[in-house]
VOGU-3710 file (C-alpha; in Angstrom, 3 decimals, decimal comma):
1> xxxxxxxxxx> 59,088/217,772/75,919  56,933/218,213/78,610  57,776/215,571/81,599  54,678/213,648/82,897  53,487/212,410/86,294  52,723/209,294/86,566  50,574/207,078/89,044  50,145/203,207/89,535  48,225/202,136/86,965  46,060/198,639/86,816
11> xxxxxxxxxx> 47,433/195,509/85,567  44,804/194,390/82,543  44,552/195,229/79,938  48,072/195,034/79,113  49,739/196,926/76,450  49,349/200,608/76,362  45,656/201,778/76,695  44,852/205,579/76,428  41,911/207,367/77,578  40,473/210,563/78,379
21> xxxxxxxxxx> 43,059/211,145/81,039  46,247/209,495/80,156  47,969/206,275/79,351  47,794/203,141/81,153  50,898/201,101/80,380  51,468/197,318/81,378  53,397/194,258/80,483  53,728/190,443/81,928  57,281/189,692/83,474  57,429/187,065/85,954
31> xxxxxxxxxx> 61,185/186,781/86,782  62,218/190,257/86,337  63,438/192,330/89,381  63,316/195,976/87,690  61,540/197,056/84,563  62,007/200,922/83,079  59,636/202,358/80,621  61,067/205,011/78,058  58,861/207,304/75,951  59,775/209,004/72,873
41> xxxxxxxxxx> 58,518/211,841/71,193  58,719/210,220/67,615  58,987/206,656/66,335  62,440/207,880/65,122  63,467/209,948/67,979  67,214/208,884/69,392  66,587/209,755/73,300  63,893/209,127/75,130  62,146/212,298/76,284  61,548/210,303/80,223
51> xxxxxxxxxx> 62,163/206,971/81,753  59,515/206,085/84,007  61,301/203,364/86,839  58,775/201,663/88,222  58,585/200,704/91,801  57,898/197,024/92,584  55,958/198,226/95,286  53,163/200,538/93,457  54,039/199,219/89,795  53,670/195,164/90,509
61> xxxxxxxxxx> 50,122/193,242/90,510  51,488/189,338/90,576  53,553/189,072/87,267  52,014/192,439/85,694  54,075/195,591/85,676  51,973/198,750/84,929  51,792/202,328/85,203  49,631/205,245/84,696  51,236/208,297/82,554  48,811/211,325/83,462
71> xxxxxxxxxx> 47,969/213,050/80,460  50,179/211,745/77,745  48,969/211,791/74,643  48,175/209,548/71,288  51,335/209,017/68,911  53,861/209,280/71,793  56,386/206,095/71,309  57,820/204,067/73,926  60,181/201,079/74,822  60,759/198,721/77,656
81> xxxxxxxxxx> 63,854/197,857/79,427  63,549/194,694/81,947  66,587/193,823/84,675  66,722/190,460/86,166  68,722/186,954/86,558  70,593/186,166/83,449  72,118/182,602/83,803  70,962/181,599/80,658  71,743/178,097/80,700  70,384/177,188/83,919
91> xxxxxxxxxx> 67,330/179,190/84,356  66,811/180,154/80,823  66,066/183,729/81,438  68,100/186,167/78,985  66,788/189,153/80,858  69,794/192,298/80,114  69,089/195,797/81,348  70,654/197,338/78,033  67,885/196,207/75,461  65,209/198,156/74,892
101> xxxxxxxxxx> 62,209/195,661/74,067  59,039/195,491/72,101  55,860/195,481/73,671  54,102/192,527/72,817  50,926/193,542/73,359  51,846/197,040/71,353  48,546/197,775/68,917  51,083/199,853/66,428  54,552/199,657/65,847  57,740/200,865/63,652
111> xxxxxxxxxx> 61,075/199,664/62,720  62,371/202,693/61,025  65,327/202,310/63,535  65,631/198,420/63,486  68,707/196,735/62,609  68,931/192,951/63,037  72,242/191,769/62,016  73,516/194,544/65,225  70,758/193,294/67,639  72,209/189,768/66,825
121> xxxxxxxxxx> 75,879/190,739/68,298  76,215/189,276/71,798  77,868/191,993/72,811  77,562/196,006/72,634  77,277/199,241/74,005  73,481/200,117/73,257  71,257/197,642/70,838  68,792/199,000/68,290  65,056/197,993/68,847  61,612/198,306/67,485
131> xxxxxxxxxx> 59,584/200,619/69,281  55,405/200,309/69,903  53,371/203,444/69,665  50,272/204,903/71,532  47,577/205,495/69,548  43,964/206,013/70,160  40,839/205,158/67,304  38,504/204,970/69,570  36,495/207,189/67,497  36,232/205,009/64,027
141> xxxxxxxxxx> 33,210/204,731/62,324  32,582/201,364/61,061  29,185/202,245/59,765  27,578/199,224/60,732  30,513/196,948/59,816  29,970/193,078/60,894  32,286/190,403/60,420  30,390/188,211/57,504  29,086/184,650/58,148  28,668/183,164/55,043
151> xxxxxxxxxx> 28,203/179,656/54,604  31,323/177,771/54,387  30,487/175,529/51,692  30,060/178,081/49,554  34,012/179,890/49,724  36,202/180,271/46,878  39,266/181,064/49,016  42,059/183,319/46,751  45,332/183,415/49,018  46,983/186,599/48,343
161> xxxxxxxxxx> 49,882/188,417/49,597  49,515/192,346/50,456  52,338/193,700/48,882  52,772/191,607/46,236  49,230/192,066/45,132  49,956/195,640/44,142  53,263/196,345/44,095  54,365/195,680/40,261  54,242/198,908/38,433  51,158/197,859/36,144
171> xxxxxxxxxx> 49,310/197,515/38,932  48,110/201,309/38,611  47,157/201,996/42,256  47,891/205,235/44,263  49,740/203,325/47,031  51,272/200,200/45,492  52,295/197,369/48,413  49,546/198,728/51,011  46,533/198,095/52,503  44,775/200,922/51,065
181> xxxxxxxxxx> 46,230/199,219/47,037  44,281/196,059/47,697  41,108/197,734/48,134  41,541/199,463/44,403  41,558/195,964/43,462  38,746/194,595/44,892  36,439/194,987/41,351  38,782/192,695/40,099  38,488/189,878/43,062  34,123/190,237/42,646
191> xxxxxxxxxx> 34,805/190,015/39,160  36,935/186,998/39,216  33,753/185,468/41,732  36,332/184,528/44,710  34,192/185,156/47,964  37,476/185,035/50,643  40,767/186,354/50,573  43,071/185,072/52,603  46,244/187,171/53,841  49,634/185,784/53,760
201> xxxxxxxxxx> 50,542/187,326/57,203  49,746/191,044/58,223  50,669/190,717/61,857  53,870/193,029/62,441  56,764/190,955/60,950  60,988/191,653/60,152  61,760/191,717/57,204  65,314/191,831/58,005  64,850/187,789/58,991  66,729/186,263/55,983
211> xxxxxxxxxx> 69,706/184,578/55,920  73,206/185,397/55,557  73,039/184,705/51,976  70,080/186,738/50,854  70,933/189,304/53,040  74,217/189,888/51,057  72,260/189,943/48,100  69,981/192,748/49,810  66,723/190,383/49,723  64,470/190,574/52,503
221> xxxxxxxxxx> 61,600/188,005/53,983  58,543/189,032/51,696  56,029/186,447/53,059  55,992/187,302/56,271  56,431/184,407/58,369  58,168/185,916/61,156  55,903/187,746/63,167  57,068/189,748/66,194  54,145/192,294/67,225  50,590/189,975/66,946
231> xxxxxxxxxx> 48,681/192,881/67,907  49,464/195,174/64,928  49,275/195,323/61,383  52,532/195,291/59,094  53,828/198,892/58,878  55,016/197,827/55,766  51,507/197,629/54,453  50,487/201,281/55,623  50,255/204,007/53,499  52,387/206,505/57,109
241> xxxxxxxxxx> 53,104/204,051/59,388  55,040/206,982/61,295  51,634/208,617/61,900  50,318/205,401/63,741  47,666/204,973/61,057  48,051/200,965/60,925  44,610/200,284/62,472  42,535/203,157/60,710  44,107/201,444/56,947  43,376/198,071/58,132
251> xxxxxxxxxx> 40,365/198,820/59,228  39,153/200,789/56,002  40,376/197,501/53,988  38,252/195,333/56,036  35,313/197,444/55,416  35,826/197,670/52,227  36,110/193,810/50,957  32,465/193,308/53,160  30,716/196,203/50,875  32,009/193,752/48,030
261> xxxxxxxxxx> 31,030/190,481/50,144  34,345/188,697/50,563  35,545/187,791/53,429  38,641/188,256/55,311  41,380/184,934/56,329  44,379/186,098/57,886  47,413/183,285/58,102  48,533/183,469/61,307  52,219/182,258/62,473  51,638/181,650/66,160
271> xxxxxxxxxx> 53,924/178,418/65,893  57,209/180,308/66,220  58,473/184,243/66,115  61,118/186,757/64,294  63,430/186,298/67,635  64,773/183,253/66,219  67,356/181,026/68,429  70,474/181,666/70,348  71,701/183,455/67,741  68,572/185,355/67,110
281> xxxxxxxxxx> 67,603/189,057/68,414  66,367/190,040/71,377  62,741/191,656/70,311  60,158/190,933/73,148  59,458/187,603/74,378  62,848/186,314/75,277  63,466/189,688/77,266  60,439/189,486/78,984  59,329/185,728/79,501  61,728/183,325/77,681
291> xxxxxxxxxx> 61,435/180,294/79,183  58,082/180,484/79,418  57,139/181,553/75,768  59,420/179,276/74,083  60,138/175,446/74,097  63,367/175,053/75,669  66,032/172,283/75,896  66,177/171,223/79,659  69,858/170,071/79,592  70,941/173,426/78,268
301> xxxxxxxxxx> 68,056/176,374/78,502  70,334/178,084/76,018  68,999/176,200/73,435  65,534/176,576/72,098  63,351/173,211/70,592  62,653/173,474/67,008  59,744/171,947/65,207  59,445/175,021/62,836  62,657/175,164/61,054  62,561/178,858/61,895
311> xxxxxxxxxx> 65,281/178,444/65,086  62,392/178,388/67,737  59,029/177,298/68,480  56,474/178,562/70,580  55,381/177,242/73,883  52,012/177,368/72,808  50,081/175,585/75,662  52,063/176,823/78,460  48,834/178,574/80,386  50,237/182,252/79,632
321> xxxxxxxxxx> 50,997/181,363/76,094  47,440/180,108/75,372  45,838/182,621/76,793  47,719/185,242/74,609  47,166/183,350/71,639  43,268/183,338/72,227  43,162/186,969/72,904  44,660/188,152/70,311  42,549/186,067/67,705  39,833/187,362/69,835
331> xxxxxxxxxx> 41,262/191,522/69,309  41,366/190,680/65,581  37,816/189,643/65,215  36,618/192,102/67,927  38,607/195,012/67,069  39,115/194,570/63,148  35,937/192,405/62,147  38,327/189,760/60,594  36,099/186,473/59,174  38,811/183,675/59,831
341> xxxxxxxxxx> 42,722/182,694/60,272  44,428/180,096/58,651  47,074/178,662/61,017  50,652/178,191/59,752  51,965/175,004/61,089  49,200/174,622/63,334  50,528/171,420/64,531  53,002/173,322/66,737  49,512/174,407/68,542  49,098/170,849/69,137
351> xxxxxxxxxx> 52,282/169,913/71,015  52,237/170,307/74,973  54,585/171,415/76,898  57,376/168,865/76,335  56,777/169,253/72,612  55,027/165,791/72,461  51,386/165,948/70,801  48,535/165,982/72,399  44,937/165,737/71,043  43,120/167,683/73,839
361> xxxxxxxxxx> 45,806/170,610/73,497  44,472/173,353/75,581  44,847/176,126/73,193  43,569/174,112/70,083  39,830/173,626/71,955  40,423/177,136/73,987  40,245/178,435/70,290  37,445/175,974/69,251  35,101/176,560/72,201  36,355/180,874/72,150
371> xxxxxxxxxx> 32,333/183,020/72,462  34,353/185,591/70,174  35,414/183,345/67,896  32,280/180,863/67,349  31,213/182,369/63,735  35,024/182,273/62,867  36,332/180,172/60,433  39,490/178,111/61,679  41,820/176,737/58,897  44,875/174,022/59,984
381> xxxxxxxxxx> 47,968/173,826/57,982  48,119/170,269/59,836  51,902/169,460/60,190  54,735/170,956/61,712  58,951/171,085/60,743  59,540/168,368/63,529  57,505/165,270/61,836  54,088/166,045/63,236  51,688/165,250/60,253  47,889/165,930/61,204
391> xxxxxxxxxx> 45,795/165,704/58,058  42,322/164,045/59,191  43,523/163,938/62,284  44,085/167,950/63,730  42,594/168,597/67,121  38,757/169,889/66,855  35,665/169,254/65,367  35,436/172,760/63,256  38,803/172,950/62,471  38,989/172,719/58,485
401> xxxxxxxxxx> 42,598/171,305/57,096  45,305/172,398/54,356  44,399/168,965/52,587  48,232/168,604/51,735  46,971/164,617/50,613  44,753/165,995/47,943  46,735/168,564/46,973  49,492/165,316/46,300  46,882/163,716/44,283  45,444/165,698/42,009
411> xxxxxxxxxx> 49,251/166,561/40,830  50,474/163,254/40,402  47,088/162,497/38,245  47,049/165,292/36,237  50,506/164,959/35,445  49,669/161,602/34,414  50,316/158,842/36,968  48,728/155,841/36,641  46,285/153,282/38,821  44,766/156,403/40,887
421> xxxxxxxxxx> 41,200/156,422/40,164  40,059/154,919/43,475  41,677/157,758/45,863  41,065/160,289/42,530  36,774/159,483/43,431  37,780/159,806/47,425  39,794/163,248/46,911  37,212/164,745/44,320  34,044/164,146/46,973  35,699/165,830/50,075
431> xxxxxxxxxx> 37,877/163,116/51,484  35,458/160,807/53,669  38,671/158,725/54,387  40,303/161,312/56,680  36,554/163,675/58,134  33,746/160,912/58,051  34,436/158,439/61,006  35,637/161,248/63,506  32,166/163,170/62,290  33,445/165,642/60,117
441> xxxxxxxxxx> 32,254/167,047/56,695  33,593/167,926/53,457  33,634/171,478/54,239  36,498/170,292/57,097  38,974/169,849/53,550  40,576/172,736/51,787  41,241/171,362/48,750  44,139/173,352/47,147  46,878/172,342/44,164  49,429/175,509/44,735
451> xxxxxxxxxx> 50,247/178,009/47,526  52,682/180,394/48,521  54,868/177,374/49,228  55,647/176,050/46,259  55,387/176,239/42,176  52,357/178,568/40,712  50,153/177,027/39,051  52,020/177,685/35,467  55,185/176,570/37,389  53,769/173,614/38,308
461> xxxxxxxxxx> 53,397/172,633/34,407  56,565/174,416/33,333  59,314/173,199/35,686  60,177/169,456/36,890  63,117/171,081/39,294  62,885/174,302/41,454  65,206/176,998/40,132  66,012/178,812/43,441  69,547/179,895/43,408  68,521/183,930/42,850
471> xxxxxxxxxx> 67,970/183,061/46,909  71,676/182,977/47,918  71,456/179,474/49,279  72,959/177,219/46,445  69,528/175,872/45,459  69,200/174,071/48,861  66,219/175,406/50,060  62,373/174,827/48,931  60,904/171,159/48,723  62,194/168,710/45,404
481> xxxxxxxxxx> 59,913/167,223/45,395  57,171/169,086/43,772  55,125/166,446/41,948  55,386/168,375/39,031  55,953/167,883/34,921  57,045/170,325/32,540  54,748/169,278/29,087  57,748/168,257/27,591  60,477/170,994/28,108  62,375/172,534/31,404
491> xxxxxxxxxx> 61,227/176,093/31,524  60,581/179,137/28,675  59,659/177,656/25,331  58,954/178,684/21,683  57,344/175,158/21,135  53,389/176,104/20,651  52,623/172,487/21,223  54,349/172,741/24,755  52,735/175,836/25,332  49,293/175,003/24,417
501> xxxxxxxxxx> 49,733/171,689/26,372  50,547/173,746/29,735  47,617/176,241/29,381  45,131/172,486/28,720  47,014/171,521/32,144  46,466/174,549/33,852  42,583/174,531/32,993  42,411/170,773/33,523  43,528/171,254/37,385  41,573/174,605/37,990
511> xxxxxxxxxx> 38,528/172,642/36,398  38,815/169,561/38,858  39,479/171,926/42,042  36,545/173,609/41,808  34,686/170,466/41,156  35,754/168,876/43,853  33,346/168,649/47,304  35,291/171,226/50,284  36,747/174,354/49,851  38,788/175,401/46,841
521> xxxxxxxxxx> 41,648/177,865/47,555  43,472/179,336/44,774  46,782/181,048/44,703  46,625/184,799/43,622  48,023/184,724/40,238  47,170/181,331/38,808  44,672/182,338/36,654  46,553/184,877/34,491  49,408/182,181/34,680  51,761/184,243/36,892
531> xxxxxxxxxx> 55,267/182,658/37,082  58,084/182,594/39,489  60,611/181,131/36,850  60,673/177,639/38,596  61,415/179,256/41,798  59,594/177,741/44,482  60,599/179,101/47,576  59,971/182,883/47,361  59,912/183,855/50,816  62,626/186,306/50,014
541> xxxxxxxxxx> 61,710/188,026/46,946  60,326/191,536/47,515  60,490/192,274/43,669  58,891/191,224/40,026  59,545/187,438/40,504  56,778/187,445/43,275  54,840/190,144/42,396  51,365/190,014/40,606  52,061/191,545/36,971  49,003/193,136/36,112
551> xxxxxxxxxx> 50,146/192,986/32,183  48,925/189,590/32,524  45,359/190,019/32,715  45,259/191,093/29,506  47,721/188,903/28,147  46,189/185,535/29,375  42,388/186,692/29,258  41,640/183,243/27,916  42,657/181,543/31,019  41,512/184,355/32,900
561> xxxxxxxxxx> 38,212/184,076/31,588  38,222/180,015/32,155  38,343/180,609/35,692  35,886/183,117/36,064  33,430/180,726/34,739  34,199/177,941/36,647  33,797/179,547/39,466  30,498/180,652/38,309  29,567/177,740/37,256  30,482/175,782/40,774
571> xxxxxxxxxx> 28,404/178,650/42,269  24,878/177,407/40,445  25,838/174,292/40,496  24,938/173,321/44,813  25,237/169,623/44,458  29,518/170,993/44,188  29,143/172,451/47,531  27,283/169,913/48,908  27,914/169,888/53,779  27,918/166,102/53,605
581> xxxxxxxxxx> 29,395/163,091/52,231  27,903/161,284/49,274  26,313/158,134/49,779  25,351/156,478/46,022  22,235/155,982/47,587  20,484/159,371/48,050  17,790/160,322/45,756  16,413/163,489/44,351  12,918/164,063/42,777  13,927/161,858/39,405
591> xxxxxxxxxx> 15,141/159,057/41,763  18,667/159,682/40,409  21,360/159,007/43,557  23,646/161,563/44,608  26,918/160,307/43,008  27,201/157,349/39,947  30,220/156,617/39,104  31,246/154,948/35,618  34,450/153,301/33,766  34,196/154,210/30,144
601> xxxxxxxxxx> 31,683/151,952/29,263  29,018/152,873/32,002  29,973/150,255/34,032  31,819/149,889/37,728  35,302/152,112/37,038  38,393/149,421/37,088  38,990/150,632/40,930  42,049/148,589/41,274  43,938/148,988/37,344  46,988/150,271/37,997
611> xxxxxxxxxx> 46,580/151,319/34,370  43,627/153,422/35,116  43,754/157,371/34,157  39,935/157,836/33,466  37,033/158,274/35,649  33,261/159,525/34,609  30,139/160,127/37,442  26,676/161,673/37,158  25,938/164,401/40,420  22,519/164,723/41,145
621> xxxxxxxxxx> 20,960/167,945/41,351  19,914/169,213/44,782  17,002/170,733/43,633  14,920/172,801/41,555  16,540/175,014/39,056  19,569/173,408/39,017  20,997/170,686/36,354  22,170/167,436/36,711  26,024/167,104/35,551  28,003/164,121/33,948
631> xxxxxxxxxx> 31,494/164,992/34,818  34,948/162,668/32,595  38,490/163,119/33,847  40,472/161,369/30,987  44,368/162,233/31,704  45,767/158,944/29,445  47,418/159,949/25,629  44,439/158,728/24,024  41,151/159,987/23,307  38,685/158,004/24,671
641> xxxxxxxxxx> 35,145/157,338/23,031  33,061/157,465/26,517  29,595/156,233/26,931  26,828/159,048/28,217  24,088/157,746/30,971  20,645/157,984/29,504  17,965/159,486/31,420  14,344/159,178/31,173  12,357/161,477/29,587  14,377/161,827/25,926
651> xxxxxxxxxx> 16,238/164,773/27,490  19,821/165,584/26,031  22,722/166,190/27,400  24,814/169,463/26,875  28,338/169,778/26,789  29,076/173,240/28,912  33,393/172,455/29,958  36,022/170,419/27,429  39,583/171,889/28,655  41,093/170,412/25,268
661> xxxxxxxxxx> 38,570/173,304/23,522  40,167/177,041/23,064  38,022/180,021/24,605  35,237/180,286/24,701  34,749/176,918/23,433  36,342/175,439/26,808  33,266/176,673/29,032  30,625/177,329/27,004  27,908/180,136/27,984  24,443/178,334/28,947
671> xxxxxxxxxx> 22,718/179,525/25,490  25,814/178,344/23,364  26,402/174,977/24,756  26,807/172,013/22,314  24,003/169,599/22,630  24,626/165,593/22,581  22,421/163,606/19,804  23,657/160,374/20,987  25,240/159,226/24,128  28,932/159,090/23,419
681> xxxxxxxxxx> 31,037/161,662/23,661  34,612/161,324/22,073  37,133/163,076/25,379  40,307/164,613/24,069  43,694/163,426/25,992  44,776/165,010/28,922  41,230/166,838/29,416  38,263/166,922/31,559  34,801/167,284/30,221  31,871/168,262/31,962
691> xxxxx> 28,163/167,371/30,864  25,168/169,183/32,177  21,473/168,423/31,862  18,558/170,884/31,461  15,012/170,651/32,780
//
C-alpha cells in the first residue's frame, strides 16, 4: 500500500470526513496523553498498512485529536489506539495502549473480525476490535426525498424488526434479513393501511452481547438493544457491508417507504451501550472518555451505575454526552430523512448527572427545542431498569409516551377483569388523567397492547406463563407477569372452541386499539397471529421463533383481513383521531355532543360496580361525510340485550363490526352492513360491537 502524508487536520466535524483532497480524521479524548491512528486496506485486513502518531502539538485542538491524511481514499478502514492514566478505580479512566477502538462517530462499520468473549479477557497480548470505514456518498441522489410530516393523529404505527421481517424462507425476497428485503415488502405494509414503521434498532449493534447461557447455545442478541456505533446502520442489515454500502441501502429504504407514504421511527437505545460493565469489552467510549460517558460509582470508578439492566448506563446529560446525543438524532434526520425515534428507556435521558431525575434534563428539552428536529416525532418509553416510572409525567411538551398504563388495561379487561369501566372510558379517549392538566393531547399516548417485549398478540391469548427456557437462562428472564389468559388451555390446542375463542380475543383487542383516541402501534405479526410459543423474551432468537412466517398470511387471511379494515375504517372515521380531549359537551351540526356514554340500558354506566364488564358511547361525527358511531364493549359470559340511542330524523342504525361474527361478517363492507329495525341490539360475550349511522 501506498504510505500517505499527512497534515494537521481541524477538530469538527469529528469522525472521518473525506473530500476532494483527502481524509480528515478526529475524535474527542480529554484525558489521553497519546492517541495512534491505524489504517487498513480492508475491513478484514490483519496489519495495518500505516499508523499515523499524532503529535499533541499539531494533532490537539482542546479535547479533539485530528489529522489530515492527504489523498486517502473512500473504503480505506481504520482503528484508534489511545495511551493515558489507567488507575481505574480512582480516576475511572480505563485508557490501555493495546486496544484498538471504535470510532464513535464512524458513519460505517464492520465486525467481520469481532470477537467479544476475547475482548472481555482482562488480560492479552493483542485484543480483537471493530473497525469504522471511510466512505464517501456525497454524490446520492435522493430525487427530491423529504422527511414526511404527516399529521400525528392520523399514524397507525407497525413496530417491526429488520431482519426478522424477511428473514423466514417464505418470505420470497432476494436479500432476506436486509434493508433492501423490507422494501419488497412494502405493498404489503400500504396494503395492510399502517402509515409508520417503526425500527427495532438499526444503529450498529453486537450481536455477540448475550449471555453465557445463550451463547453456549450459539444464540445471538436479535433485537438489537446494544448499540455501539450511533452513526451507522447495522451491517447486519446490508446486502455487502464489506463494500461500505450501509448508507446507500439505508438510504434507498428510506426513499422507498416515502414513495409508499409511511413514515420512518427508529428505536433508539441511547440509555446504555454494547460495552457493558467491568466485565464488558472495551469498544469505544470507555477507551476514549469513560468517566465521562458513563454513570460511575464514586467510591469505586470501577464500577459503572445501572438503571438499564444492561451493566451500564449512559451519562446522558453530562454536557459532551448531550451534545452527542442531539447530533446524531440530528445526522439521522439530516443525512437519512428519518420521520421520528422512539426512545428505549428514555427515562435514563431524564436522570442528571448523579443519576437522580430531573424534569428540566438538558438533553430531554435540547432534543425538544433541536431546529433539525422540530417536524420530528419524539416517542418515550417512559421508565427506566432503576425504578424511574414516567408515564404522564416524561420531560417535554411534544414528547408522546409508550402508554405502558393502557397497555395494562385493556389486557386485564379483555381478559375479563371486573369493575374497570371507569379507567376502560379514560384509556379508550386518550388518557386525560395523565396529558390534560400539564397541557397535553391525546396524540401525546401511544396506545399499544403487545411489543417486542413481551407475548404477541396470539401469545397473549394462548399462554398464562412465558415459556422461555430455549434462552439458556432457566426461564428466569422476561416479565411474569404478563396480564395474560390462555381461553381455557396452556398453549397448542385441538379444542376448536379454544381456538375460535382466541381468534374473537385477538379481534376484540385489535378492534378497541384502533378505537381508542392516540396513536395505535401494532406489533409486526399480530395480525396473521404470529407466535413465539409463549416465549416472551426473544431478544436472543435470530431464527423461526421470531421471525415473520410469511405462510401465515395466507393461513390466517380472516384475521388478516379484520385488521385491514379496521384500520380503514379508523381512517374515515376522524372523530377516532380526534387532537383533543372529549368534553360531553361539544356539539356538531345535529347538536349531538362529542362523547355519550351509556350502561346497558341508556343510562349513566355503573362507574363504580366492581361487577362491571360492559360499556356503550355514541362519537359524534366531526363533520360532513362522515357517520356517527355507537360503539359496546361487552367482555362478561353473557350476552347482553343492549339498548340503541335514537336519533332524530327516523334514521337507522347499521351494524358495520361484531368480533363474535366470522369473516366477513365481523366488519362488514359499507354496502353489506346489517341494518337495525329497532333499537336493541343483542351483543355476543366476550365481543365488541360497533354501530355506525348514515346521512
Amino acid at each position: 500500500m501506498k504510505y500517505y502524508r499527512t497534515s494537521p487536520g481541524r477538530r469538527y466535524p469529528p469522525g472521518a470526513i473525506p473530500d476532494s483532497g483527502g481524509v480528515n480524521f478526529c475524535v474527542f479524548t480529554r484525558h489521553a496523553t497519546a492517541v495512534e491512528l491505524l489504517l487498513y486496506e480492508k475491513p478484514d485486513s490483519e496489519n495495518p498498512f500505516q499508523v499515523i502518531s499524532l503529535d499533541p502539538e499539531l494533532n490537539r485542538t482542546f479535547y479533539f485529536w485530528h489529522v489530515y491524511v492527504e489523498g486517502l481514499p473512500s473504503g480505506i478502514s481504520y482503528t484508534w489506539r489511545a495511551d493515558g492514566p489507567d488507575d481505574i478505580r480512582r480516576s475511572g479512566f480505563r485508557f490501555d495502549r493495546r486496544r484498538e477502538l471504535l470510532d464513535p462517530w464512524a458513519r460505517a462499520v464492520t465486525d467481520v473480525l469481532w470477537d467479544r468473549p476475547l475482548a472481555c479477557l482482562p488480560e492479552a497480548d493483542s485484543y480483537p476490535s471493530m473497525r469504522a470505514m471511510v466512505v464517501d456518498d456525497s454524490d446520492y441522489d435522493w430525487e427530491g426525498d423529504r422527511p414526511l410530516r404527516q399529521p400525528p393523529e392520523e399514524s397507525v404505527i407497525y413496530e417491526l424488526h429488520v431482519g426478522g421481517f424477511t428473514r423466514h424462507p417464505s418470505s420470497g425476497v432476494a436479500n432476506p434479513g436486509t434493508f433492501s428485503g423490507l422494501v419488497e415488502k412494502i405493498p404489503y405494509l400500504q396494503e395492510l393501511g399502517v402509515t409508520v414503521v417503526e425500527l427495532l434498532p438499526v444503529m450498529a449493534f453486537d450481536e455477540q452481547d448475550v449471555p453465557e447461557g445463550a451463547r453456549m447455545r450459539g444464540l445471538k442478541n436479535y433485537w438489537g438493544y446494544s448499540t455501539h456505533s450511533f452513526y451507522s446502520p447495522h451491517p447486519g442489515y446490508c446486502v455487502a457491508p464489506l463494500s461500505g454500502t450501509h448508507r446507500k441501502e439505508f438510504r434507498d429504504m428510506v426513499k422507498e417507504l416515502h414513495r409508499a407514504g409511511i413514515s420512518i421511527v427508529l428505536d433508539v437505545v441511547f440509555n446504555h451501550t454494547a460495552e457493558g460493565g467491568s466485565d464488558g469489552p472495551v469498544i469505544n467510549f470507555k477507551g476514549f472518555a469513560n468517566r465521562g460517558f458513563y454513570h460511575l460509582d464514586l467510591q469505586d470508578r470501577s464500577r459503572y451505575l445501572d438503571y438499564t439492566g444492561c451493566g451500564n448506563t449512559v451519562n446522558c446529560n453530562h454536557p459532551l454526552v448531550a451534545r452527542f446525543i442531539v447530533e446524531c438524532l440530528e445526522y439521522w434526520v439530516r443525512e437519512f430523512h428519518v420521520d421520528g425515534f422512539r426512545f428505549d428507556l428514555a427515562s435514563v435521558l431524564a436522570r442528571g448527572e448523579d443519576g437522580r431525575p430531573m424534569y428540566h434534563a438538558p438533553v430531554v428539552w435540547d432534543i425538544e427545542f433541536s431546529d433539525v428536529l422540530a417536524y420530528t416525532s419524539l416517542i418515550a418509553e417512559a421508565w427506566d431498569a432503576g425504578g424511574l416510572y414516567q408515564v404522564g409525567g416524561f420531560p417535554g411538551f411534544r414528547w408522546a409516551e409508550w402508554n405502558g398504563r393502557y397497555r395494562d388495561l385493556i389486557r386485564q379487561y379483555v381478559r375479563g377483569d371486573k369493575g374497570l369501566i371507569g379507567e376502560l372510558a379514560t384509556r379508550l379517549t386518550g388518557s386525560s388523567d395523565l396529558y390534560e392538566s400539564s397541557g397535553r393531547l391525546p396524540i401525546n399516548s401511544i396506545n399499544f397492547v403487545t411489543c417486542h417485549d413481551g407475548f404477541t398478540l396470539y401469545d397473549l391469548v394462548s399462554y398464562n406463563r412465558k415459556h422461555n427456557m430455549a434462552n439458556g437462562e432457566d426461564n428466569r428472564d422476561g416479565c411474569s407477569n404478563n396480564l395474560s389468559w390462555n381461553c381455557g388451555v396452556e398453549g397448542d390446542t385441538d379444542d376448536p372452541a379454544v381456538a375460535a375463542l382466541r381468534r374473537k380475543q385477538v379481534k376484540n383487542f385489535m378492534a378497541i386499539l384502533l378505537l381508542s383516541h392516540g396513536l395505535p402501534m401494532l406489533l409486526a405479526g399480530d395480525e396473521v397471529l404470529r407466535t413465539q410459543k409463549g416465549n416472551n423474551n426473544c431478544y436472543c432468537q435470530d431464527n423461526e421463533l421470531s421471525w415473520f412466517d410469511w405462510r401465515q398470511v395466507e393461513e390466517n387471511r380472516d384475521i388478516l383481513r379484520f385488521v385491514r379494515e379496521m384500520i380503514a375504517f379508523r381512517k374515515r372515521h376522524p372523530c377516532l383521531m380526534r387532537r383533543y380531549f372529549l368534553t360531553g359537551g361539544n356539539t356538531d351540526r345535529s347538536g349531538i355532543p362529542d362523547v355519550t356514554w351509556y350502561g346497558i340500558d341508556l343510562k349513566e354506566p355503573a362507574w363504580d360496580d366492581p361487577e362491571a364488564q360492559v360499556l356503550s358511547y355514541t362519537l359524534a361525527a366531526t363533520g360532513p361525510g362522515e357517520e356517527h358511531l355507537h360503539i359496546i364493549l361487552n367482555m362478561s359470559e353473557d350476552v347482553i340485550e343492549m339498548k340503541i340511542p335514537v336519533l332524530a330524523g327516523g334514521r337507522k342504525w347499521c351494524v358495520t363490526i361484531d368480533t363474535s361474527q366470522p369473516c366477513p361478517e365481523d366488519i362488514a363492507d359499507r354496502d353489506r352492513r346489517k341494518i337495525l329495525d329497532n333499537h336493541r341490539l343483542p351483543v355476543q360475550p366476550r365481543s365488541v360491537a360497533v354501530l355506525e349511522l348514515p346521512e
